[in-house]
Residue frames relative to the residue before (quaternion, step in Angstrom):
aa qw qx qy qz dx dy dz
X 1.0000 0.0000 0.0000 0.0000 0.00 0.00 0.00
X 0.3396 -0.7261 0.5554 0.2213 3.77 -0.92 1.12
X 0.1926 -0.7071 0.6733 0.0981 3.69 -0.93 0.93
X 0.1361 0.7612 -0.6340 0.0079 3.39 -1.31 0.74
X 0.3292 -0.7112 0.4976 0.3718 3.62 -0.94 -0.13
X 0.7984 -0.3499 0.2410 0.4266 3.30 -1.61 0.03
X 0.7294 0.4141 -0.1541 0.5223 3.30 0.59 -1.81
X 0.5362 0.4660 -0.5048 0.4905 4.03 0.60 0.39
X 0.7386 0.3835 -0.3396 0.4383 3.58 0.54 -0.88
X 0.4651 0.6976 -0.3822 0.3886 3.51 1.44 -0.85
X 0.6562 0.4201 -0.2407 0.5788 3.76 0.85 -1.68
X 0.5940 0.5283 -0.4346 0.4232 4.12 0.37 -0.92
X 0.8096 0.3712 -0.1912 0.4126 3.85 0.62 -1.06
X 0.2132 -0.6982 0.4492 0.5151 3.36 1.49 -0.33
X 0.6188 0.6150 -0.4710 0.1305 4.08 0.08 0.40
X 0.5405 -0.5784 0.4553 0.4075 4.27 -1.11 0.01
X 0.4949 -0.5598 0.6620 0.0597 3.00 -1.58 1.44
X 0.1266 0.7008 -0.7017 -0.0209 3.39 -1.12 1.10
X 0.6561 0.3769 -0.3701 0.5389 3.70 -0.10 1.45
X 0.7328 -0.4912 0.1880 0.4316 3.57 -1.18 -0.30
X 0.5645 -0.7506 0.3145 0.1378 3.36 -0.73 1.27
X 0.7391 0.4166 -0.0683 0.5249 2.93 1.85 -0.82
X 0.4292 0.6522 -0.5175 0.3501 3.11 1.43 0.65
X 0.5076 -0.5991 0.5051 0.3582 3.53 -1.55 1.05
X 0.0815 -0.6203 0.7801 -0.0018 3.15 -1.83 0.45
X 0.2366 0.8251 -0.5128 0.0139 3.92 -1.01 0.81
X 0.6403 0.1907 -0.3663 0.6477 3.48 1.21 1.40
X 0.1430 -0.6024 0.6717 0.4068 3.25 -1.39 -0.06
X 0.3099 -0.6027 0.7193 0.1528 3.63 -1.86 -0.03
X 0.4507 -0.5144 0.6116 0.3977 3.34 -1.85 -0.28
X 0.6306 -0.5706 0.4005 0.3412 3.84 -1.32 1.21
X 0.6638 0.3427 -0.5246 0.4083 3.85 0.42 -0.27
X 0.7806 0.5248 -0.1763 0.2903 3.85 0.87 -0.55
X 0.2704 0.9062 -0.2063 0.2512 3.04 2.30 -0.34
X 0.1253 0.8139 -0.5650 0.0519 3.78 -0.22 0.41
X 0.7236 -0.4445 0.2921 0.4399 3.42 -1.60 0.30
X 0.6709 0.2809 -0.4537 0.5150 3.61 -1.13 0.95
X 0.8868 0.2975 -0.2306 0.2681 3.33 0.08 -0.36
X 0.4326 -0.7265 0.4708 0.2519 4.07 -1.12 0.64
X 0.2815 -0.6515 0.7030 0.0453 3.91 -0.75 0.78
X 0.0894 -0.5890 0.8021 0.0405 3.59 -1.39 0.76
X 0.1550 -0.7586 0.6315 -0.0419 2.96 -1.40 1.36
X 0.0622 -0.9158 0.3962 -0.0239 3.77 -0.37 0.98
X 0.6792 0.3725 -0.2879 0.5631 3.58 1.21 -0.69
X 0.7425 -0.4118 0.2858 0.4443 3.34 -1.48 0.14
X 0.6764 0.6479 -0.1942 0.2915 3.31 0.98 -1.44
X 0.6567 0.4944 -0.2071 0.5305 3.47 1.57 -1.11
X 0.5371 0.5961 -0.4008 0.4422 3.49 1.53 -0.98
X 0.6974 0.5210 -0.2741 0.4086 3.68 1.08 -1.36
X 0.7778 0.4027 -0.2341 0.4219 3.58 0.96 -0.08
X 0.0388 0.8466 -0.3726 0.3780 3.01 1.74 0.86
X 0.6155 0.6029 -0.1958 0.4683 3.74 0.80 -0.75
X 0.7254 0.2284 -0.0304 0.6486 3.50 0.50 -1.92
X 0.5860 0.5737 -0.4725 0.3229 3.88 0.40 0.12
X 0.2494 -0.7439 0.5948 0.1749 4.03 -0.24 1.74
X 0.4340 0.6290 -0.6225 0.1687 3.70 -0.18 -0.15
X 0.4271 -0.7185 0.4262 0.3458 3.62 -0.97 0.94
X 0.8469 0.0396 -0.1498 0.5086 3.73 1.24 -0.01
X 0.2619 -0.6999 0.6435 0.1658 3.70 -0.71 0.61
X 0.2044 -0.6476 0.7187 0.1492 2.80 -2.14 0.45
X 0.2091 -0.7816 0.5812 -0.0869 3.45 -0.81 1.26
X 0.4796 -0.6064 0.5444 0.3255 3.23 -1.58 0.47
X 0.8044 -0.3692 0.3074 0.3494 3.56 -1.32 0.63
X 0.6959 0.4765 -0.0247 0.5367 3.43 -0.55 0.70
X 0.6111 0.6965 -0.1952 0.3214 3.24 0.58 -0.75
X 0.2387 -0.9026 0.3535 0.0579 3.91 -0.12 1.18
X 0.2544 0.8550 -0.4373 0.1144 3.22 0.50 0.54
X 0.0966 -0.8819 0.4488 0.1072 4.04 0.43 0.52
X 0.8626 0.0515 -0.0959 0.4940 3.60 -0.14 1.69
X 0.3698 0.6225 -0.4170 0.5494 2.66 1.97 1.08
X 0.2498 -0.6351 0.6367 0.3590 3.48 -1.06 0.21
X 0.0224 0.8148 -0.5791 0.0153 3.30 -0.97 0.54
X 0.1804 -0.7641 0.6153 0.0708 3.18 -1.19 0.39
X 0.0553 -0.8706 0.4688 -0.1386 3.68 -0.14 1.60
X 0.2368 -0.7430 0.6071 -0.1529 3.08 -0.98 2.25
X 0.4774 -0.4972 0.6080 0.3940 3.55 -1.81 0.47
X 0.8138 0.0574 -0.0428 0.5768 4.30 0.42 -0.76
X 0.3328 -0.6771 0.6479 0.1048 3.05 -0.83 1.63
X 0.5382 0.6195 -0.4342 0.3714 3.66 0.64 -0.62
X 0.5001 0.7273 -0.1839 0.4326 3.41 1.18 -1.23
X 0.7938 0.4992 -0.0678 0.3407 2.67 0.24 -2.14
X 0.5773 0.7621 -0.1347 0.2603 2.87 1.44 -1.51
X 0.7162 0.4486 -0.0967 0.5259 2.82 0.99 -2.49
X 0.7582 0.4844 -0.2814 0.3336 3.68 0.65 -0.73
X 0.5078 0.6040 -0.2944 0.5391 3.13 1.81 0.19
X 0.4005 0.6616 -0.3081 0.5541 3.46 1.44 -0.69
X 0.8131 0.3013 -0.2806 0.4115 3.32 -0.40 -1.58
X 0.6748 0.5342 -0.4037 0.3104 3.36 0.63 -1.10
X 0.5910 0.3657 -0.2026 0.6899 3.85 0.59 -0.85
X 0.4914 0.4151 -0.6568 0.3934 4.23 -0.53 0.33
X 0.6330 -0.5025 0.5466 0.2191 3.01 -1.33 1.55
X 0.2588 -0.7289 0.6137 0.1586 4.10 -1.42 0.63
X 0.6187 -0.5339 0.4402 0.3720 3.08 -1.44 0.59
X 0.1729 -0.7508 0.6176 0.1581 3.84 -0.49 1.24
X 0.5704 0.5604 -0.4594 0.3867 3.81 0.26 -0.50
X 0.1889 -0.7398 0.6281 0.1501 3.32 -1.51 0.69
X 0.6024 -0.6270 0.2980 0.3938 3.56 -0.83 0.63
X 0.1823 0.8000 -0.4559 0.3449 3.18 -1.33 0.62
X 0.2798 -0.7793 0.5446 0.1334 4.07 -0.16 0.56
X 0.4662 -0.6322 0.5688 0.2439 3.52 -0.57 1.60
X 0.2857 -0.6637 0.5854 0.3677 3.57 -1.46 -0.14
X 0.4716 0.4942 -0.5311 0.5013 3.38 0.68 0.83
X 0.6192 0.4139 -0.4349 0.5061 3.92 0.36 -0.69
X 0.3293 -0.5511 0.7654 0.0459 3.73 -2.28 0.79
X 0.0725 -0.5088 0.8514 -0.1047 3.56 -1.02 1.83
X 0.6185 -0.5088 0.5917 0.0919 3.16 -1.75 1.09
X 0.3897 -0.6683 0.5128 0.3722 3.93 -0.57 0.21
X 0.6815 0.5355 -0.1372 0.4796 2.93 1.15 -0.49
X 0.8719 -0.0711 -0.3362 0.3488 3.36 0.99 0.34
X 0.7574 -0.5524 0.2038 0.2821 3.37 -1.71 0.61
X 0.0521 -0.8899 0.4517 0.0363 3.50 -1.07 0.41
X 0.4513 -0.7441 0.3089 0.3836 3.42 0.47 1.85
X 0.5010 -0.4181 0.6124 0.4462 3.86 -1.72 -0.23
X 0.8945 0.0684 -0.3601 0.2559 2.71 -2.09 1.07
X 0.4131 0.6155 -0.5823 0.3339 3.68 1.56 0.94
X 0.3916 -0.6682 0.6048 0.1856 3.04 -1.89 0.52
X 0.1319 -0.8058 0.5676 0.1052 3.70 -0.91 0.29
X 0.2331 -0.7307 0.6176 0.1744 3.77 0.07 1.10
X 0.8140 -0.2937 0.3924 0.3117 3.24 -2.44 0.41
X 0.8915 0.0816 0.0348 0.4443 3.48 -1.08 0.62
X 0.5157 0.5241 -0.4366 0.5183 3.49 1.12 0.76
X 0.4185 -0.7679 0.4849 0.0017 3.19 -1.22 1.81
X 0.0213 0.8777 -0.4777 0.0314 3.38 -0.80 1.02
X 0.0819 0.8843 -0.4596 0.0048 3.74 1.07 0.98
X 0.8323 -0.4036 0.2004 0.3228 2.89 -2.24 0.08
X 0.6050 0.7101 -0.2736 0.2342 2.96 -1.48 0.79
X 0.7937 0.4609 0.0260 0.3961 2.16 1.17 -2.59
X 0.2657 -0.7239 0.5558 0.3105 4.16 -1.02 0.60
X 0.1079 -0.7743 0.6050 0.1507 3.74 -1.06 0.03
X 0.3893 -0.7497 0.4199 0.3317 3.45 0.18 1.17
X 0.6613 -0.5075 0.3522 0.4255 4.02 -1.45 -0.33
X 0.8168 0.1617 -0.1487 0.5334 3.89 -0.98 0.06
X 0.3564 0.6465 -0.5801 0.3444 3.95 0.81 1.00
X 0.3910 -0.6888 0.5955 0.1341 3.40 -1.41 1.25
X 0.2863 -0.6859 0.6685 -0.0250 4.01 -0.53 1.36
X 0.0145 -0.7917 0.6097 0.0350 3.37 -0.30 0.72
X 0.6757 -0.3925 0.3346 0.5267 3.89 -1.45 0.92
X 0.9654 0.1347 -0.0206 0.2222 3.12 -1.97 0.38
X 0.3342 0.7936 -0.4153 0.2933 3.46 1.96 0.81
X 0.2464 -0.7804 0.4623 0.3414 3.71 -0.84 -0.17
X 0.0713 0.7761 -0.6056 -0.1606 3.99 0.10 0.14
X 0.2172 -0.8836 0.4142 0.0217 3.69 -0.33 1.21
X 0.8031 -0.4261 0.0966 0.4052 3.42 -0.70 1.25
X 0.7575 0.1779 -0.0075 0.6281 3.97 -0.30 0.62
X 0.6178 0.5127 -0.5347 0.2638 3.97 0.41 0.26
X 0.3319 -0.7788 0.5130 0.1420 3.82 -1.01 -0.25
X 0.0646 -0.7325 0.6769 0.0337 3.54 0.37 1.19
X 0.0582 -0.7801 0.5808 0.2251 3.79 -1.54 0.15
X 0.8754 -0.2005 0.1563 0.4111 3.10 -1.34 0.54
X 0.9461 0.1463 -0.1149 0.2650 3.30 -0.87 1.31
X 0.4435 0.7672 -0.2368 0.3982 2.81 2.01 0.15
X 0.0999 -0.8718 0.4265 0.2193 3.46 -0.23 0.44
X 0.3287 -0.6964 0.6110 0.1833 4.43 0.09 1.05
X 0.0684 -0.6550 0.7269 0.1950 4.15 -0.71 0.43
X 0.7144 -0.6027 0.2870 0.2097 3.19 -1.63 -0.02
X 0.6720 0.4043 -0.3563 0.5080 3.25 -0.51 1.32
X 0.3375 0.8075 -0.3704 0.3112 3.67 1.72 -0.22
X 0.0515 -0.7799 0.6238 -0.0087 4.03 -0.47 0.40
X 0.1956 -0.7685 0.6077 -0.0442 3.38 -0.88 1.61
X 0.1959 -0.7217 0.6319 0.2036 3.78 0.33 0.43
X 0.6252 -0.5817 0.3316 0.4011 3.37 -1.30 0.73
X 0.8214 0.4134 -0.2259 0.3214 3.71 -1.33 0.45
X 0.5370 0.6150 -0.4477 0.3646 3.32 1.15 -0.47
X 0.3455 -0.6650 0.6390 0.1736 3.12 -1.47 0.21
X 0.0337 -0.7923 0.6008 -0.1007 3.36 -1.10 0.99
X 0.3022 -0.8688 0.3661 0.1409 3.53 0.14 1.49
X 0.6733 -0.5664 0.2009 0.4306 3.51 -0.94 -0.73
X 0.7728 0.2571 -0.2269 0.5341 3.55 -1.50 0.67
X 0.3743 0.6901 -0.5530 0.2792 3.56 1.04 0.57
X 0.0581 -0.6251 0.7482 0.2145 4.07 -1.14 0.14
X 0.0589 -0.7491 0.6596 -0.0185 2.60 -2.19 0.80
X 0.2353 -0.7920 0.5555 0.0937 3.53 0.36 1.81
X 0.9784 -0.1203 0.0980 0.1369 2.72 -2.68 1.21
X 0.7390 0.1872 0.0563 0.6447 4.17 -0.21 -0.02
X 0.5524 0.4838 -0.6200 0.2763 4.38 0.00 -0.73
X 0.0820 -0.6927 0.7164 0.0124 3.29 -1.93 1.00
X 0.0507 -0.8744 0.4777 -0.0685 2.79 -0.22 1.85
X 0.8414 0.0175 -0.1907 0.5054 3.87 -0.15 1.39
X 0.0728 -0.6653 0.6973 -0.2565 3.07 0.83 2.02
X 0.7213 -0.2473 0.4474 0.4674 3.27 -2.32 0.45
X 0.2539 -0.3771 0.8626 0.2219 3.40 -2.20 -0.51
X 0.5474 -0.7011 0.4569 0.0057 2.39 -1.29 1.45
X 0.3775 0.7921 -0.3823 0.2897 3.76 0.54 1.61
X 0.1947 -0.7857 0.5801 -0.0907 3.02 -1.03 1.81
X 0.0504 0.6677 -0.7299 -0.1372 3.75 -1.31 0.17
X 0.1225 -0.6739 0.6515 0.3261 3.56 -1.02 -0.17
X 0.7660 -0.3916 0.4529 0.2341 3.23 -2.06 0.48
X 0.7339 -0.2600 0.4756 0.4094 2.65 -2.01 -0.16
X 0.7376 0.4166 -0.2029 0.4911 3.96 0.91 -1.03
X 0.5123 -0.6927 0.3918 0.3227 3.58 0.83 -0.40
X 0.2971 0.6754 -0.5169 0.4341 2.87 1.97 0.57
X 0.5365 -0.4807 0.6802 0.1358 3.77 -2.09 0.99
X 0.1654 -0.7065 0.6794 -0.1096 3.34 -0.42 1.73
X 0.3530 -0.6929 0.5314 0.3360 3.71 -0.99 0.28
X 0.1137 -0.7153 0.6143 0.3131 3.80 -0.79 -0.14
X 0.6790 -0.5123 0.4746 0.2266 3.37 -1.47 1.34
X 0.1681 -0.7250 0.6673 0.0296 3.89 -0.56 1.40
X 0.2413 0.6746 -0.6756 0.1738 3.89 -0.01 0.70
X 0.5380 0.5256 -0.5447 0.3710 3.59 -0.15 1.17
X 0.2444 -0.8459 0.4599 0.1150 3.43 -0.60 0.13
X 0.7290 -0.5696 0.2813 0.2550 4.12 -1.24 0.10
X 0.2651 0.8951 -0.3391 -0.1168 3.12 -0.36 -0.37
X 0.0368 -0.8832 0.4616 0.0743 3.49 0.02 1.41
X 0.5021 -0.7752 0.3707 0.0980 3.17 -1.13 0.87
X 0.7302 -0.5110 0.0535 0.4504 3.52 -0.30 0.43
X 0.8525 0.2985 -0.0221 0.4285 3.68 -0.92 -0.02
X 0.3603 0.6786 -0.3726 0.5204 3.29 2.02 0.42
X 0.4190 -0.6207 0.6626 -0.0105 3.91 -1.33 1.69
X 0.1808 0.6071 -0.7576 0.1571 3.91 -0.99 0.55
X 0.4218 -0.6842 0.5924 0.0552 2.63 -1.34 1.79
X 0.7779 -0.4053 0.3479 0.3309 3.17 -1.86 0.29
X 0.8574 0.0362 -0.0735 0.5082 3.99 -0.70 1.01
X 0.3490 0.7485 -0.4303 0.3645 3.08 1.19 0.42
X 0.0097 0.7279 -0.6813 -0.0771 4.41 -0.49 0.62
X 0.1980 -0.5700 0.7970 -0.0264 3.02 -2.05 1.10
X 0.3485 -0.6633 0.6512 0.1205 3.96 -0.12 1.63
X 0.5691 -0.5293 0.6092 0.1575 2.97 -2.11 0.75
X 0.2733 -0.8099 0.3606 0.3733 3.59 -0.73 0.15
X 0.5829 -0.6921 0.1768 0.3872 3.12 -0.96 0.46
X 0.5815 0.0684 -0.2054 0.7842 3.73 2.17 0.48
X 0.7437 0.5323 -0.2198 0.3395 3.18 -0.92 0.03
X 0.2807 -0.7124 0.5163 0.3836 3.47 -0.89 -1.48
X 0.3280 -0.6714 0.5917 0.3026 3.18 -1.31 0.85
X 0.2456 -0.7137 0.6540 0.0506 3.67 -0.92 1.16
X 0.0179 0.6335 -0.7708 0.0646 3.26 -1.69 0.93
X 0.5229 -0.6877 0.4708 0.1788 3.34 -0.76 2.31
X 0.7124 -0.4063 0.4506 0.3527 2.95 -2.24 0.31
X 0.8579 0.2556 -0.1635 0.4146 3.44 -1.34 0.69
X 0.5001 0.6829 -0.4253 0.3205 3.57 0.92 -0.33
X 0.4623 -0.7223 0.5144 0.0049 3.22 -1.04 1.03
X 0.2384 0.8202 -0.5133 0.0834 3.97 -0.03 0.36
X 0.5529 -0.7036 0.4268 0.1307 3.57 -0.96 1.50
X 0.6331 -0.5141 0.4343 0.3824 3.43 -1.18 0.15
X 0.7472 0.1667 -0.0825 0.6381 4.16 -0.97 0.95
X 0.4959 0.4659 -0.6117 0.4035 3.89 0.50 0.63
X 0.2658 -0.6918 0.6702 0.0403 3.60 -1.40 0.98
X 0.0619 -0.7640 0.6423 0.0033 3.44 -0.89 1.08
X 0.3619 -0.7449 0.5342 0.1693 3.28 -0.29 1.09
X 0.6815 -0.5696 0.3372 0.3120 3.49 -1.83 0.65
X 0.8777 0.1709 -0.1427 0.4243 3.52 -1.13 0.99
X 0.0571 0.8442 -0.3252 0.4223 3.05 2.16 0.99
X 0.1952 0.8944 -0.3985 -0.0556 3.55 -0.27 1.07
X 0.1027 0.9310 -0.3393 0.0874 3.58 0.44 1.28
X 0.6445 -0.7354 0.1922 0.0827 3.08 -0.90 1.80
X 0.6649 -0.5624 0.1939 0.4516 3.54 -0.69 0.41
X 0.6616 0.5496 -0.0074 0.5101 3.64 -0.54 0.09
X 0.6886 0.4796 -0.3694 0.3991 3.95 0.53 -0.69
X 0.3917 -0.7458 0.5340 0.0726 3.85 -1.44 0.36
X 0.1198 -0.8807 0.4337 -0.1478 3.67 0.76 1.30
X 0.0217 -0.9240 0.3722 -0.0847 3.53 0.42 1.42
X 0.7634 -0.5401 0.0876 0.3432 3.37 -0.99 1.41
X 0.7458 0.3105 -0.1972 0.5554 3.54 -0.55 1.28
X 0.3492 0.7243 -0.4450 0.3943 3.76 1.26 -0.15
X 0.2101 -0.7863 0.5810 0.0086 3.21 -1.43 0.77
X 0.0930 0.8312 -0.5475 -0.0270 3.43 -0.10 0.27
X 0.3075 -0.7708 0.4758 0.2915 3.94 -0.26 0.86
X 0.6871 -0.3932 0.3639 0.4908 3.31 -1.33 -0.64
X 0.9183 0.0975 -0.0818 0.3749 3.37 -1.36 1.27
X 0.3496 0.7995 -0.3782 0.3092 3.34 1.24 1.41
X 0.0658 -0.9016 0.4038 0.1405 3.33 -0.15 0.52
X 0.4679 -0.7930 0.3797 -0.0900 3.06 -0.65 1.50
X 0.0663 -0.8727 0.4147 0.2492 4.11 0.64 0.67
X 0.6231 -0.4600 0.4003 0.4898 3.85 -0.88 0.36
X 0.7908 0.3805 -0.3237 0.3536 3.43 -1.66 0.53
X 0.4894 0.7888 -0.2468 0.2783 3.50 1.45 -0.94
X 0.1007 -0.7588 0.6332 0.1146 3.70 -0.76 0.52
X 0.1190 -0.6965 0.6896 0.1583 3.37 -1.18 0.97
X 0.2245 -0.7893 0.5367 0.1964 3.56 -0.59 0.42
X 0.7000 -0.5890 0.2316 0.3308 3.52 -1.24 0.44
X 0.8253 0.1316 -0.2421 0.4928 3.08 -1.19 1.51
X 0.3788 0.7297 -0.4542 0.3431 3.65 1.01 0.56
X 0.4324 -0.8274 0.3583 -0.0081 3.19 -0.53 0.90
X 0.3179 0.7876 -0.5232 0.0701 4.12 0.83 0.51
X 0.5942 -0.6013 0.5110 0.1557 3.31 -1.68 1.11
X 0.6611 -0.6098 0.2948 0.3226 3.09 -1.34 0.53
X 0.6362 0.5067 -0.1570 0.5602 3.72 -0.54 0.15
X 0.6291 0.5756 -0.4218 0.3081 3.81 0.56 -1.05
X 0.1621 -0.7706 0.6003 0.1399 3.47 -1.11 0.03
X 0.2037 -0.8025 0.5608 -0.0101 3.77 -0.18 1.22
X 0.2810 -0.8207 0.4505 0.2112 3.53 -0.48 1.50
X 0.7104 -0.4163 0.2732 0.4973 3.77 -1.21 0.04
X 0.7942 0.0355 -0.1158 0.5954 3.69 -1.82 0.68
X 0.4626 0.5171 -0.6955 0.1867 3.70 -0.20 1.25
X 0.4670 -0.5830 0.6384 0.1853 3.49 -1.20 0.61
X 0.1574 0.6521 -0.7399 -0.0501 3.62 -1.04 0.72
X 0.2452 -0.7935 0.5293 0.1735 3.68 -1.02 1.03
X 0.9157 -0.2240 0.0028 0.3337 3.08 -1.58 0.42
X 0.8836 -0.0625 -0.0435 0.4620 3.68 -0.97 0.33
X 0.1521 0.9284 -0.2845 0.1845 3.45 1.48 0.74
X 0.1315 -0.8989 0.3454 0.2353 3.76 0.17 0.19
X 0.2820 -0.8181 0.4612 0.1962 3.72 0.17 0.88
X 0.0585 0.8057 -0.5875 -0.0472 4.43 0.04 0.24
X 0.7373 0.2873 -0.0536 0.6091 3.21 0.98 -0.74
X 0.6078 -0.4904 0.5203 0.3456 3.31 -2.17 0.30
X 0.0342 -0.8379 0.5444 -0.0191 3.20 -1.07 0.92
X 0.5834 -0.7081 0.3536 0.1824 3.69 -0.88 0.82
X 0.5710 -0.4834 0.4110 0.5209 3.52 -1.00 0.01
X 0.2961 0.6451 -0.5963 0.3750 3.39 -1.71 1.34
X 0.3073 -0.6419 0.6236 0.3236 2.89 -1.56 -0.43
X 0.0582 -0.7925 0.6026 0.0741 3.57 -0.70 1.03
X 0.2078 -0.7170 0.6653 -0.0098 3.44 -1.59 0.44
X 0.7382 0.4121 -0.3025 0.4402 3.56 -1.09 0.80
X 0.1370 -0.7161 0.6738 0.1203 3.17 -1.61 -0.16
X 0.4791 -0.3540 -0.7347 0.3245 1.29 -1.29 2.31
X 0.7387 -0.4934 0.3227 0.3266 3.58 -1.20 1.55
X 0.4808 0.6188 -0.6076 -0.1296 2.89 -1.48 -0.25
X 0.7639 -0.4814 0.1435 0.4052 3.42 -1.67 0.68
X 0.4016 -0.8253 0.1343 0.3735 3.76 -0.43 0.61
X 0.4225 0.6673 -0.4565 0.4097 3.32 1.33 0.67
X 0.5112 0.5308 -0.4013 0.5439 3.04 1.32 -0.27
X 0.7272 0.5467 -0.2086 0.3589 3.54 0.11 -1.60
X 0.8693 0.2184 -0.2143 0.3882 3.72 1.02 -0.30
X 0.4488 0.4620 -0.5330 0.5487 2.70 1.05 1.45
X 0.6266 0.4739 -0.3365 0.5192 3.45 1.01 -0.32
X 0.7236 0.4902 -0.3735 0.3109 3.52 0.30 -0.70
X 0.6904 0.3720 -0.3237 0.5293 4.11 1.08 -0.83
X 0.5336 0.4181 -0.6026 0.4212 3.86 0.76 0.39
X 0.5739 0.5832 -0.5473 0.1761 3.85 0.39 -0.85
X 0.6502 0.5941 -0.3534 0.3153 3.51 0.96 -1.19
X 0.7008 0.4916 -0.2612 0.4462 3.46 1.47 -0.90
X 0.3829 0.7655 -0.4791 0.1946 3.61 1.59 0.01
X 0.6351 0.6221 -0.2983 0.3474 3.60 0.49 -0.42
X 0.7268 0.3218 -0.1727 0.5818 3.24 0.71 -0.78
X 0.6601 0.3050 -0.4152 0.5467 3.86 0.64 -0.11
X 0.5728 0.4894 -0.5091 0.4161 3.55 0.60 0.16
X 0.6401 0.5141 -0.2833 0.4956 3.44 0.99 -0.67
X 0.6346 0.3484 -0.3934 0.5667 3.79 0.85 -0.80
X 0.5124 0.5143 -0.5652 0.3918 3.93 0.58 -0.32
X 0.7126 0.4177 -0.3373 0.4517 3.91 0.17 -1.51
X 0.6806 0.4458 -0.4436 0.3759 3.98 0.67 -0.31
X 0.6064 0.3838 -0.4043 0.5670 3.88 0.80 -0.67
X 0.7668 0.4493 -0.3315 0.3166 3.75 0.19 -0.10
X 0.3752 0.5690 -0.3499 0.6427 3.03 2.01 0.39
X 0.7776 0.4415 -0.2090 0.3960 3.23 0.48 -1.03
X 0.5541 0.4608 -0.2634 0.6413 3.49 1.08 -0.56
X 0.3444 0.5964 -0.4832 0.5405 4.06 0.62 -0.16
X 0.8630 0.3783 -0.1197 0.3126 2.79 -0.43 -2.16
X 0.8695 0.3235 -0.2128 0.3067 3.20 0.65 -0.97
X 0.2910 0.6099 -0.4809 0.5587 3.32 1.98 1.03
X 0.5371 0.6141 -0.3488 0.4612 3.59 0.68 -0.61
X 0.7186 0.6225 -0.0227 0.3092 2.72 -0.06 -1.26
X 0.6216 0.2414 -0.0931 0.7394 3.62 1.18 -1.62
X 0.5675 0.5573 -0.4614 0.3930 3.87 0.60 -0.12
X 0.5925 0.4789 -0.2870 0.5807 3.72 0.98 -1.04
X 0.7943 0.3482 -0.2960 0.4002 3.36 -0.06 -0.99
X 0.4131 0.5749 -0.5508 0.4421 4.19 0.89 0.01
C-alpha cells in the first residue's frame, strides 16, 4: 500500500491545502465510499452537494470551493487532479524479470533485459522482445514479430508471426493481433477461393488494445495503427486498415478492409465504416453510425451518416413520418377534389 500526505499530493496536482498538510492519505476511492486514509475528488455539482456525508479524510475540489473543517485540497481541474491521482495509487508491476520455467523462448529468439515471461507463454523463432516488457501466462509472440520496449502483452494475447508492436504499447486478455483479412473471390463455379494474406501489422508506439479486440493482417503491405491510438474492447479492424495517430475506436467498432482513418478521430461504439472509406482528420462518428462513404471533419450521426446538424433535424421528424404521410395523401385528396370541382364549374 502507497502512503502519502496531503501536501505531497497537493504539490503532485499543482493545488492549495486548506488544513493539515501532513495528514496521511494511502488510496483514493469514490466520495459515496470514502473512508479514513483515503482522498475522493469531487467534481460535478451533485458530489460538491454531498460534501457533508462524504468520510474521506481529504477531498479534492475545484477552486473556490467551501467546505468548513474539511481538509481539502483545491485545484483549477479536478479532472486533472483526478487522473494524476490514479497513477499515483495504480497498483505496480510486482514481478521481476526473468523466464518462468513453464513459459518456451525459441533459441532463436531475443528477449530485451528486465523482460518477464509468465507460465505457458510462447516465444518462437525469430521473434525480438524489447527490454522491461511484461509476457503474460499463456501469450503467443509468433515467429518473426517485434514487441518493443515496455510493452506489457496480458494473458491470452496472440501475435501471429511478423507483426510489429512498438513501444509502451498494452495489450488486454483475448487481442488478435495479425489474423488473416478477411478475403474471398469465387471461381468460375462460385466456389469462395481464399486470397493469400502475406502482409502483416504494425502498431505504433504508446497505442492501448482492448480485451478481444482483432487488428487483421494485410493482405500486402501493413495494416498500421498510429502512435497513441487508443482501441476498446470487441473493436475489429479490418485488413490493410489505416488508422492515424491519436484516434479513439470504441467498443464494438468496425472498421472494414482498407479504411483509412485521420489522426485525432473518434469512432464511437458500434459504428460501422465500409470498406475503401476514408474518414478525414478530428472527425467524430457517433454511436452505432454507418459510414458508406468518405466523410469530412465533424461530427456525424446515423446511418447512412450524416453531418450532425443535419441529422437532428432529420432524425425526430422520421418518427412522425407516418402520419404526415397520411395527412399528405389527405390534402392531396382534397386538392383532387377541389380541381374537379373548379374544372366543372369553368
Amino acid at each position: 500500500m502507497k502512503t502519502t500526505t496531503v501536501g505531497e499530493i497537493a504539490t503532485l496536482v499543482g493545488g492549495q491545502v486548506e488544513g493539515d498538510p501532513q495528514a496521511a492519505i494511502d488510496r483514493i476511492e469514490p466520495p459515496e465510499e470514502a473512508g479514513d486514509g483515503a482522498i475522493a475528488v469531487l467534481t460535478g455539482r451533485k458530489a460538491l452537494a454531498s460534501i457533508a456525508g462524504c468520510r474521506a479524510s481529504a477531498l479534492v475540489v475545484p477552486a473556490g470551493t467551501e467546505a468548513p473543517g474539511r481538509l481539502l485540497v483545491r485545484v483549477a481541474e479536478p479532472r486533472r487532479a483526478f487522473l494524476a491521482l490514479l497513477e499515483l495509487f495504480a497498483p505496480g508491476e510486482e514481478r521481476g524479470p526473468g523466464l518462468h520455467p513453464q513459459s518456451f523462448v525459441d533459441p532463436g529468439a531475443v528477449v530485451g533485459e528486465g523482460t518477464w515471461v509468465g507460465p505457458g507463454a510462447v516465444v518462437e523463432a525469430g521473434a525480438r522482445v524489447g527490454a522491461r516488457v511484461r509476457v503474460h501466462p499463456h501469450v503467443v509472440v509468433g515467429a518473426g514479430a517485434r514487441v518493443g520496449d515496455d510493452s506489457v502483452l496480458f494473458p491470452g494475447v496472440v501475435l501471429y508471426p511478423g507483426v510489429t508492436v512498438g513501444n509502451r504499447v498494452r495489450i488486454h486478455s483475448g487481442a488478435v493481433i495479425g489474423s488473416d483479412g478477411f478475403g474471398y473471390e469465387r471461381d468460375a463455379q462460385g466456389v469462395q477461393r481464399k486470397v493469400p494474406q502475406i502482409g502483416t501489422v504494425e502498431i505504433a508506439d504508446d497505442v492501448e488494445i482492448g480485451a478481444n479486440s482483432c487488428v487483421d493482417r494485410a493482405t500486402i503491405g501493413a495494416t498500421r495503427i498510429g502512435a497513441g491510438t487508443k482501441i476498446d474492447n470487441l473493436v475489429q479492424v479490418g485488413h490493410n486498415a489505416q488508422v492515424g495517430e491519436h484516434c479513439c475506436v470504441i467498443g464494438q467498432a468496425g472498421l472494414a478492409g482498407s479504411v483509412t482513418v485521420g489522426r485525432f478521430s473518434v469512432l464511437a461504439g458500434q459504428c460501422g465504416i465500409s470498406d475503401h472509406v476514408k474518414i478525414a482528420e478530428g472527425t467524430v462518428v457517433g454511436a452505432q453510425s454507418g459510414v458508406p462513404n468518405d466523410i469530412g471533419p465533424g461530427i456525424w450521426l446515423g446511418s447512412p451518416a450524416l453531418l450532425a446538424k443535419d441529422a437532428r433535424r432529420i432524425f425526430p421528424v422520421l418518427a412522425r413520418l407516418p402520419e404526415l404521410l397520411r395527412r399528405l395523401r389527405e390534402l392531396e385528396e382534397k386538392v383532387a377534389t377541389l380541381e374537379g370541382r373548379g374544372a366543372d364549374g369553368a
